[in-house]
C-alpha positions, 0 to 999 in steps of 0.5 A, a space after each residue: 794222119 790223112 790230108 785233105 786230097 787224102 794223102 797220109 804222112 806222120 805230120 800234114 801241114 794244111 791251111 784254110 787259106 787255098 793260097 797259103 802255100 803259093 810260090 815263094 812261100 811254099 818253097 820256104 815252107 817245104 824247107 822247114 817242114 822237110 828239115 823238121 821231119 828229118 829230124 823226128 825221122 832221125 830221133 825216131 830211129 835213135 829210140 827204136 834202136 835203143 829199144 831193140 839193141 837196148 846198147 848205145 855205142 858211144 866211142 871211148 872219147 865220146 864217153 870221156 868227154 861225157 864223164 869230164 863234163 859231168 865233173 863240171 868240166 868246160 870244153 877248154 879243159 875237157 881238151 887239155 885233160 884227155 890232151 886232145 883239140 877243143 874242136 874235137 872235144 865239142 864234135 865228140 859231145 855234139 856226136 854223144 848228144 846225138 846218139 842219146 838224143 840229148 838237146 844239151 850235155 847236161 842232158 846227155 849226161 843224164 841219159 848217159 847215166 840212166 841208159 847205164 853209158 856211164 
């Protein structure tokens, strides 16, 4: 996409108002936008490595806690079956999350499973 001073980027935030972005709300703006483009630039990376290694490396415990929650599993018992702390178990699914670019578990497993993880 090209800006209006004819600048490109993957997205270009433009405004009818020639104030729109002034002073305070510029700096709240570019927080935003910037934090927004981290995260497509991070997603995107996600799927061309997917694409091009076709592997998803998930750590043992990470696979573990997928499998438990996909047995309908909760946090609490996840920990206390693989014998490990709650807030490891979460790290682990929020990190499996990530990696199979998932916004829930339900989802994570579900990639998990398309993407032959589990």
């Amino acid at each position: 996409m090209t800006g209006v001073d004819g600048s490109r980027g993957l997205f270009v935030i433009t405004s009818a108002d020639p104030h729109k972005f002034e002073g305070l709300a510029r700096v709240s703006a570019a927080r935003d936008y910037q934090m927004l483009a981290n995260y497509v630039h991070e997603a995107y990376l996600r799927i061309t490595s997917f694409r091009s290694t076709g592997v998803i490396d998930l750590s043992d415990d990470e696979k573990s806690c997928l499998k438990l929650a996909a047995e309908g599993f909760l946090g609490n018992e996840i920990a206390r079956k693989l014998k490990l702390s709650e807030s490891v178990v979460r790290l682990c699914l929020r990190v499996a999350r990530h990696k199979l670019g998932a916004a829930s578990t339900d989802m994570a497993v579900l990639n998990a499973i398309q993407f032959g993880v589990l």
